[in-house]
VOGU-3710 file (C-alpha; in Angstrom, 3 decimals, decimal comma):
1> xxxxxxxxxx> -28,768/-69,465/-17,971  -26,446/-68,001/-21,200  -27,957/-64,882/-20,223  -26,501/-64,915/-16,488  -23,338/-65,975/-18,202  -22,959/-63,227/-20,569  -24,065/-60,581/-17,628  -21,551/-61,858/-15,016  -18,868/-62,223/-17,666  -19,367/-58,557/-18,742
11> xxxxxxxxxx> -19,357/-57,632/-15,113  -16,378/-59,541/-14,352  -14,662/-57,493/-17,722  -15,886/-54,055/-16,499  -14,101/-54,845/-12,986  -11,107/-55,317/-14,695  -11,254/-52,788/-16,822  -12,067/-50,708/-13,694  -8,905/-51,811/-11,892  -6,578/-51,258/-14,560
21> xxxxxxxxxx> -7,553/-47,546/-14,358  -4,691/-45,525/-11,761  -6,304/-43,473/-8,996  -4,222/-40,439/-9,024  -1,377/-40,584/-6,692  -1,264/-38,167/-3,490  0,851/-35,453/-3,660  3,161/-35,818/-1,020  3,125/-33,328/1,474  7,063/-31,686/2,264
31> xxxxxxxxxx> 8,424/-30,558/5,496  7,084/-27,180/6,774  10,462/-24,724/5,985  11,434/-22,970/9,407  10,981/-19,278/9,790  14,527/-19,210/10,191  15,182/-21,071/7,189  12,176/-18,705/4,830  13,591/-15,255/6,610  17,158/-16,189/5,696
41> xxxxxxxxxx> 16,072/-17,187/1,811  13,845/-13,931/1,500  17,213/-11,539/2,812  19,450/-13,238/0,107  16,500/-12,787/-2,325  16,620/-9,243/-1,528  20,393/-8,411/-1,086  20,580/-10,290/-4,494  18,019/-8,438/-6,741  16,304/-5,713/-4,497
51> xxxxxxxxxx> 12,872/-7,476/-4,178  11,301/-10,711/-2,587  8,252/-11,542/-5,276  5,894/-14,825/-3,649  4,827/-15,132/-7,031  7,979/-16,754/-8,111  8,857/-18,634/-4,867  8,600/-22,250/-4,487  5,042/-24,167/-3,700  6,609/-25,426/-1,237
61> xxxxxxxxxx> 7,711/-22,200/0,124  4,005/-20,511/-0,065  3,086/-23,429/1,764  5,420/-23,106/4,399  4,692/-19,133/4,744  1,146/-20,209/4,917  1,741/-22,992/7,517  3,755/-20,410/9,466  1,235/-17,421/9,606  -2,349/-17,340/9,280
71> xxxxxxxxxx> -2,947/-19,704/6,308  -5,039/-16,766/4,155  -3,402/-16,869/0,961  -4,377/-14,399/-2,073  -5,457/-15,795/-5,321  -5,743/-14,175/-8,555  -7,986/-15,692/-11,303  -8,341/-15,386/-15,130  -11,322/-17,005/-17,397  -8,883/-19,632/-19,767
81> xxxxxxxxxx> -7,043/-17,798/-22,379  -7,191/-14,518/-21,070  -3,825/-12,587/-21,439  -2,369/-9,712/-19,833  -4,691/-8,970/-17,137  -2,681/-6,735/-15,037  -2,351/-4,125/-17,826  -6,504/-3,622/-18,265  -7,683/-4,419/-15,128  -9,395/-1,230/-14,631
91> xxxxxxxxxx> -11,649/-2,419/-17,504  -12,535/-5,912/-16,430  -15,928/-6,502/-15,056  -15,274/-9,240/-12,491  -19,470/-9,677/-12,688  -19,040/-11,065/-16,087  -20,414/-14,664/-16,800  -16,842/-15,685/-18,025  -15,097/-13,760/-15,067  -17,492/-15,457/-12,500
101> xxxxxxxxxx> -17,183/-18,667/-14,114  -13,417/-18,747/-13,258  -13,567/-17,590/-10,130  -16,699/-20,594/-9,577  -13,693/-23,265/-11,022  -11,033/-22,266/-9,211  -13,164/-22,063/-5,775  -14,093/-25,745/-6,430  -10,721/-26,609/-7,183  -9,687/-25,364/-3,472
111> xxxxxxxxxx> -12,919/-26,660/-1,965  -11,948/-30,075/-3,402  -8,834/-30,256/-2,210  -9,050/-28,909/1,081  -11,923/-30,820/2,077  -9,672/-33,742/1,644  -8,211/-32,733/4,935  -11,459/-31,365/6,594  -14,265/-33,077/5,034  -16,868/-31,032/6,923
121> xxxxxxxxxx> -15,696/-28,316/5,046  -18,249/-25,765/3,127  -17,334/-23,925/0,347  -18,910/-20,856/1,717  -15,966/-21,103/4,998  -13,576/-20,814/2,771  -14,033/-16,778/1,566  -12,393/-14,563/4,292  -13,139/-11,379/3,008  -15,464/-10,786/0,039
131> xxxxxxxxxx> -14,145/-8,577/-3,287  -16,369/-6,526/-5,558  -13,549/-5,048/-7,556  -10,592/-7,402/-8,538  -10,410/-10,519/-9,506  -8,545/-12,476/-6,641  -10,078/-13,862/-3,335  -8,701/-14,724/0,141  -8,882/-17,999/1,321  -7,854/-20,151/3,844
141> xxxxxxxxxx> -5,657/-23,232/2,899  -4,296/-25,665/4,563  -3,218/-28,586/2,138  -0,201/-28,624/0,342  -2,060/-29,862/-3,222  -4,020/-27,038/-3,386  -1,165/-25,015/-3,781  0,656/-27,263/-6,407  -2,858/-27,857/-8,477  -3,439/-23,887/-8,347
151> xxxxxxxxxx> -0,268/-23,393/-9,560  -0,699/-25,718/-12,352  -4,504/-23,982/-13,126  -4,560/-21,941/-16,660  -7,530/-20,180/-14,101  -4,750/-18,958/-11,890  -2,698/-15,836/-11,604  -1,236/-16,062/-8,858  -1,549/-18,153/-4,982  0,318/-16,190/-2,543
161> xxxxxxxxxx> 0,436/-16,151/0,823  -0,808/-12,932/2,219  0,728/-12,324/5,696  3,759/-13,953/6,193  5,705/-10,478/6,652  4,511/-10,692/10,305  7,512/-13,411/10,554  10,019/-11,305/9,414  12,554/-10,492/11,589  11,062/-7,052/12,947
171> xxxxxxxxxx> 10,251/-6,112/16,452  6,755/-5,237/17,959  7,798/-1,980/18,364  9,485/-1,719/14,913  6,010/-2,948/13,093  4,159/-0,076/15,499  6,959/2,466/14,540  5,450/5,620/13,589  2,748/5,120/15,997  2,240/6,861/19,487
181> xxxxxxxxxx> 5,149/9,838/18,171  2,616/12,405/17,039  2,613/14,489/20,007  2,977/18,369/20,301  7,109/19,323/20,402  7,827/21,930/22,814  11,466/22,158/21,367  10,463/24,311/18,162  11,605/27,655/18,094  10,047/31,067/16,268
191> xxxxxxxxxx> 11,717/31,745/12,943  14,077/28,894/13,021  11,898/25,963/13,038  8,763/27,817/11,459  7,718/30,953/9,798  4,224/32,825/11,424  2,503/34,151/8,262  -0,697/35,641/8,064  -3,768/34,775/9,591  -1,503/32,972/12,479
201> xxxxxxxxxx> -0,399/29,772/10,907  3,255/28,311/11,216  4,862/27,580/8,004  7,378/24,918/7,846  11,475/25,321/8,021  11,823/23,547/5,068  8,933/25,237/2,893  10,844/27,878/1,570  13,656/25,003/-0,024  11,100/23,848/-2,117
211> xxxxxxxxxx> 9,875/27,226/-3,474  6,284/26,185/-1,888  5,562/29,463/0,055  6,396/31,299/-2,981  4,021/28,634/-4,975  0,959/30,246/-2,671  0,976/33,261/-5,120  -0,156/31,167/-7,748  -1,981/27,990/-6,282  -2,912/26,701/-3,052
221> xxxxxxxxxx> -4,179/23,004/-3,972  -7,866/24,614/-4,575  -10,183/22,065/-6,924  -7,669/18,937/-6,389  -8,579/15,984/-3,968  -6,051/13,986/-2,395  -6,545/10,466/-0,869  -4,390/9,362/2,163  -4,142/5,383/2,518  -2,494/5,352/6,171
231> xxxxxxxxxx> -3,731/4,682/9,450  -6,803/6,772/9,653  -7,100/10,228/10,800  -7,446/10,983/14,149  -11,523/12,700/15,319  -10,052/14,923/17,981  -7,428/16,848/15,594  -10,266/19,562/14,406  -7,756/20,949/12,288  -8,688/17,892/9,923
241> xxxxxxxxxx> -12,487/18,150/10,975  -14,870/20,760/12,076  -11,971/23,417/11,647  -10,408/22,183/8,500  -12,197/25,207/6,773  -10,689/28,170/8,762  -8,380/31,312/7,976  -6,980/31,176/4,187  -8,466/27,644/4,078  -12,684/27,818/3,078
251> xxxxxxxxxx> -14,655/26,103/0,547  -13,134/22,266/0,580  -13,904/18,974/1,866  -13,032/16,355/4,254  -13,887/12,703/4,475  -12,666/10,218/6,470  -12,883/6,397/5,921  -11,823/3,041/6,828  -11,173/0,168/4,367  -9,123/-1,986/7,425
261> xxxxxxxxxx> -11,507/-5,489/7,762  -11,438/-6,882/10,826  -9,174/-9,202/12,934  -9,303/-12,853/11,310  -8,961/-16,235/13,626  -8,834/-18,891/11,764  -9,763/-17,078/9,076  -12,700/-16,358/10,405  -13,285/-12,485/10,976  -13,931/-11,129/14,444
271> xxxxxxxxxx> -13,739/-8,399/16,985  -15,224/-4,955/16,609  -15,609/-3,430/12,832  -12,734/-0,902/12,294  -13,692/3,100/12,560  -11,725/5,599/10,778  -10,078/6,880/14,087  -6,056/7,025/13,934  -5,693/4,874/17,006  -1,647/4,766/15,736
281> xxxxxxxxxx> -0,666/9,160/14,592  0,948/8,430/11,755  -1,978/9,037/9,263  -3,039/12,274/10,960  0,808/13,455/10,513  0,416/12,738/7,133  -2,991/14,245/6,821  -1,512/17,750/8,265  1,609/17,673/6,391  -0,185/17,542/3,043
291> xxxxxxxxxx> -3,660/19,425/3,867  -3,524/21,151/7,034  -5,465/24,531/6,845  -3,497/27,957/6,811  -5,635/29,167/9,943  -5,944/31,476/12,859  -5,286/29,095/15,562  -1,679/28,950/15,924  -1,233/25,275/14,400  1,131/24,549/11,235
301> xxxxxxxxxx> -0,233/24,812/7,656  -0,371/22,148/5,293  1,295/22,334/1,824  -1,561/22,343/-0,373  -3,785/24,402/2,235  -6,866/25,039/-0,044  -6,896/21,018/-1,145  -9,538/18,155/-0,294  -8,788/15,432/1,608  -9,846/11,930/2,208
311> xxxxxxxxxx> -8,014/9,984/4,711  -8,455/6,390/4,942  -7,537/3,948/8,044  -6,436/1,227/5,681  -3,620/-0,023/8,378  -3,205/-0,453/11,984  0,400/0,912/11,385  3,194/2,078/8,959  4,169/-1,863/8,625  2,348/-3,777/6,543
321> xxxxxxxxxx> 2,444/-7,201/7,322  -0,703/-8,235/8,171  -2,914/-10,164/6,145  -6,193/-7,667/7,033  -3,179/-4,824/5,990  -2,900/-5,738/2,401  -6,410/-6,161/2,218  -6,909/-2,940/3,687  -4,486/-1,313/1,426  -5,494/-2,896/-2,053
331> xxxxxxxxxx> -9,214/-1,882/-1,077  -8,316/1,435/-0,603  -6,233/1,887/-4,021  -9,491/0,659/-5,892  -12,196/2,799/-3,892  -9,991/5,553/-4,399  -9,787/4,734/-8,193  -13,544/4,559/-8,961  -13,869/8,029/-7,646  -13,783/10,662/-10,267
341> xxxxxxxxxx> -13,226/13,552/-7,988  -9,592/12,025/-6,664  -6,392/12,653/-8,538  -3,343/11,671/-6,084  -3,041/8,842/-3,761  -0,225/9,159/-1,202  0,106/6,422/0,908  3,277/6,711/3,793  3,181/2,413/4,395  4,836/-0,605/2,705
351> xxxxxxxxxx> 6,085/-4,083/3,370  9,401/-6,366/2,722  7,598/-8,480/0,452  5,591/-8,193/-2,480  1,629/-8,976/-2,476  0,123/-9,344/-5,856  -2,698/-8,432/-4,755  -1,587/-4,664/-3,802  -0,272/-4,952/-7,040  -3,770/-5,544/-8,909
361> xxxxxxxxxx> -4,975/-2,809/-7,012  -2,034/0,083/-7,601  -2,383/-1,608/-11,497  -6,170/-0,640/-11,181  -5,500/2,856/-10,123  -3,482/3,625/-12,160  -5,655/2,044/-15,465  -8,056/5,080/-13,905  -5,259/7,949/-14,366  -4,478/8,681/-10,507
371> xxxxxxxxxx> -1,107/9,827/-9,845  0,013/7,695/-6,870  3,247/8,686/-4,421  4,650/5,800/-2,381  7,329/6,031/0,576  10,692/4,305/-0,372  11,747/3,221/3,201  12,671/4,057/6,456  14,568/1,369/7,753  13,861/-1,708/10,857
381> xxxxxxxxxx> 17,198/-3,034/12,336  16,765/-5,779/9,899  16,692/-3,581/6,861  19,226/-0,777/7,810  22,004/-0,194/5,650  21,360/-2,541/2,714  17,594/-2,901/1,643  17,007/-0,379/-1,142  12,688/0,870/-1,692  10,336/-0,960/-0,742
391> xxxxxxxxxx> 7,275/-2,741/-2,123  5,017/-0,744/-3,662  7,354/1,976/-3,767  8,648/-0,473/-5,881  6,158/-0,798/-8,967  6,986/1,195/-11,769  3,862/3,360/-12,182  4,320/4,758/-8,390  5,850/7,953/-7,805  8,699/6,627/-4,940
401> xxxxxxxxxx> 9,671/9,300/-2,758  12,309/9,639/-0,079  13,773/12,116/2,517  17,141/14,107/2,413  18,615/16,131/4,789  19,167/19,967/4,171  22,603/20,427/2,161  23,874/20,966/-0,918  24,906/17,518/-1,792  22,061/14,903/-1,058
411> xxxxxxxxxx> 22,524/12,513/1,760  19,380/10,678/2,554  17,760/11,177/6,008  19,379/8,826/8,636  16,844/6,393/8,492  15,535/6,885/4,547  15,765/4,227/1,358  16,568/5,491/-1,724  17,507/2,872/-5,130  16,708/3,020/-8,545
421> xxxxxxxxxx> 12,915/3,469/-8,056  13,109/6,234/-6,382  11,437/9,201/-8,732  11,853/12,370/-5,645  13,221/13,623/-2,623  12,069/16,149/-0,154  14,052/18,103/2,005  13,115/17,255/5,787  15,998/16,979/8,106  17,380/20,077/8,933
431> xxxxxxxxxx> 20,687/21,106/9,029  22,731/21,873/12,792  19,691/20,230/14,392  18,387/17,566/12,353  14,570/18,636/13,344  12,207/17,586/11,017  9,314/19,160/9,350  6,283/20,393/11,386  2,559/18,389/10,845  -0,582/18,454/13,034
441> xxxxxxxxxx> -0,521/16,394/16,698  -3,149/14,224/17,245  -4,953/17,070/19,085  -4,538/21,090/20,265  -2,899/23,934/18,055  0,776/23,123/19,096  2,550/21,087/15,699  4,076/18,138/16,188  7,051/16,734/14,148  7,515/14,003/11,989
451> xxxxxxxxxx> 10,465/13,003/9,282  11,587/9,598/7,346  10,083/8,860/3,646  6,607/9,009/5,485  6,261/12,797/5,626  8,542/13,035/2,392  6,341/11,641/0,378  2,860/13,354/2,146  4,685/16,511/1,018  5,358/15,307/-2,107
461> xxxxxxxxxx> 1,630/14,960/-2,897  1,012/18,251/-1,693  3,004/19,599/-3,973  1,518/18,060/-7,062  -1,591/19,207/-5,801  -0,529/22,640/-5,905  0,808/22,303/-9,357  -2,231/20,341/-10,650  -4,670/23,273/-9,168  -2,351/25,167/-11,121
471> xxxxxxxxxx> -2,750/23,558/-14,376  -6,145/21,344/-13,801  -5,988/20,498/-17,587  -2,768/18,349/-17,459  -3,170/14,391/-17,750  -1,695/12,362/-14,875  0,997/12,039/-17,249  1,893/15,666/-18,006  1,764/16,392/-14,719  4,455/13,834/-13,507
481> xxxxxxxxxx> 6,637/15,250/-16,602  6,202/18,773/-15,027  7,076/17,751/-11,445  10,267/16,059/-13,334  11,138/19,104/-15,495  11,318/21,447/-12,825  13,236/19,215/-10,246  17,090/19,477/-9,565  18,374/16,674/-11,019  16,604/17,467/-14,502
491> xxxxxxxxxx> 17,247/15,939/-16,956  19,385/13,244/-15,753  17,672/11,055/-13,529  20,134/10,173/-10,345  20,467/6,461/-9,543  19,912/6,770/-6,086  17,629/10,383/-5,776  15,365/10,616/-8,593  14,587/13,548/-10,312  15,862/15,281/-7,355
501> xxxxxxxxx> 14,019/18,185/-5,278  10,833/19,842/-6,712  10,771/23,637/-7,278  6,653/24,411/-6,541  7,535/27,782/-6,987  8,871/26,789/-10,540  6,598/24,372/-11,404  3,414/26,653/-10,307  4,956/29,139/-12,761
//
């Protein structure tokens, strides 16, 4: 009987003891912000200091963004004690017990929280899209807490969500701008728009202002491979295919890719796999105006002629404000990073906001020594007049390029960014008639046209490849000191233009 005493008494004590321990309140969940409300904050973000970074915005603001788009948000993860991460990821081995033991943490620390709202949840759902390279994941969350308790994780970089942008206040036809354009233009005219040079290939009005067809003497963009992150590169356009080799053009390479996952619902992935087709122009533009082959059929000849080429769809269009975009994108910085063979990344696309996650993979690239040219801008209704570059034109170790139009004094292209960031400018609206420069259509042997930072900053990286096949022995870092050197504004960098307008001719010397 004292035994049943003692027992129930020290049951009785460990009950109370029990009770006397808090559960751990709820964390209440705030009103969802209004799109109105989030686009409003992000334009006096950016009229105030140039850039909109989700990294620093409110919990509840990611949640909102979340709430309001697609719910995928982008997390980057550290093992504990880790310390700048962005500056060596191109050494980090995400495959490493302590790296996968981080990501493992932080996975249960989302699967725990947002099976509090769905408890038939699996940790397996919660993945979109699977990463081999960087150490971040996209996942679907729905719960308020699991933003606040990621933000609070020593595991976590950053929680951001990952396609709000397609909230922003820009039209269907704004986000698609770029695409459908790339047609053949009847309205060019012999010796004003384009020079015929030998075997029968159309040179470009503005060539000869940036000493390029003089630069042929010396280098052609032989031995230097150039990777195009845009909207793929359109099959029928054999002038970036079976006839890329043709005329003064013989001995390189083409490849064309996609790195564009699928169409999420509910962040579930669906509809057909992605093909590296342009079903948009604007990547095969970019393709010609950078690497189009000096041939015999009539058709205009890309700047670095003798250059190879990878295109890769990494975008349904210029605008990247898709979630699938930004993975797209960053997967196509770090596939174009682990190859030895590529030295310049141009990529003619950006967003309004920033994504961390591009930012881990541009970081990456660069850790790997590729020289990378980004377009500053050209401007949506809701950007014109006041929005300076744009993200990742941005980021510091991107080469941002812009457009000017042909005069002595620079005034940007009627559409174009320029800021701070931008590094150079490229001359491609023409004076009298404001024509732009001439690229491949999406098929035949007539050019089409195309301007804006896009086709600046294409020919921008054709240029560097000229110079690099020049001097193959420069570091990415010599060679970005050379391009600056022999530029116009040498050796005061402008505020708004850079370094100014390359001399190829000059720089090939």
């Amino acid at each position: 009987m004292r035994k049943l005493f003692v027992l129930l008494a020290a049951t009785a004590a460990l009950a109370s003891c029990r009770k006397t321990v808090a559960e751990p309140e709820a964390i209440p969940t705030p009103p969802t912000k209004s799109v109105a409300d989030m686009n409003a904050q992000i334009r006096q973000t950016l009229q105030q200091q140039g850039q909109f970074n989700w990294n620093t915005a409110s919990a509840d603001m990611v949640w909102s963004a979340l709430m309001q788009s697609d719910n995928i948000l982008s997390v980057g993860y550290k093992p504990a004690g880790e310390a700048n991460v962005e500056s060596r990821l191109h050494t980090i081995n995400i495959q490493d017990a302590a790296w996968k033991s981080a990501k493992a943490a932080v996975l249960q620390l989302i699967f725990e929280e947002e099976r509090k709202l769905n408890p038939s949840l699996t940790k397996e759902s919660l993945e979109v899209w699977g990463e081999d390279v960087l150490p971040v994941m996209d996942v679907t969350v729905k719960n308020y807490s699991t933003i606040v308790k990621l933000r609070e994780s020593g595991l976590v970089r950053y929680a951001e969500p990952l396609g709000y942008d397609t909230k922003l206040e820009v039209s269907l036809t704004e986000s698609s701008s770029g695409c459908g354009s790339n047609v053949a233009d009847p309205s060019l005219i012999a010796n004003t728009h384009y020079t015929t040079i030998s075997p029968n290939a159309k040179a470009s009005w503005n060539y000869g202002l940036h000493g390029i067809t003089n630069a042929w003497t010396k280098s052609t963009g032989s031995g230097v491979k150039v990777f195009i992150i845009d909207t793929g590169c359109e099959f029928d356009q054999e002038n970036l295919g079976s006839a890329f080799n043709q005329g003064n053009s013989s001995g390189r390479t083409v490849e064309k890719i996609v790195t564009l996952p699928r169409n999420t619902f509910l962040g579930i992935p669906t509809g057909p796999v992605e093909t590296p087709d342009d079903g948009c122009g604007h990547g095969t533009s970019m393709a010609g105006a950078c690497a189009a082959p000096r041939g015999t059929d009539g058709n205009t000849v890309g700047i670095a002629y003798n250059c190879n080429l990878v295109t890769c769809r990494a975008a349904a269009d210029v605008f990247l404000d898709e979630s699938r975009e930004a993975k797209g994108v960053a997967d196509a910085y770090t596939n174009a990073a682990n190859r030895t063979d590529v030295k310049i990344i141009s990529m003619s696309m950006g967003r309004i906001t920033s994504s961390s996650q591009v930012t881990d993979a541009v970081n990456y690239a660069s850790g790997k020594g590729k020289l990378m040219f980004c377009a500053a801008g050209t401007s949506f209704s809701w950007t014109a007049s006041w929005y300076g570059v744009i993200f990742p034109a941005w980021l510091g170790n991107v080469q941002a390029v812009t457009g000017v139009k042909q005069n002595t004094n620079f005034t940007n292209c009627d559409a174009c960014h320029k800021g701070s960031e931008v590094d150079f400018v490229v001359y491609m609206e023409r004076a009298g008639d404001n024509m732009h420069p001439l690229s491949l259509a999406m098929s035949g042997n007539a050019p089409s046209t195309v301007g804006g930072s896009s086709v600046s900053t294409a020919s921008m990286a054709g240029m560097a490849a000229l110079v690099w096949s020049r001097y193959p022995a420069l570091t990415r870092d010599q060679l970005i000191s050379r391009l600056q050197q022999y530029s116009s504004r040498f050796p005061t960098k402008s505020s708004e233009y850079g370094w100014g307008i390359l001399n190829a001719d000059a720089a090939t010397n």
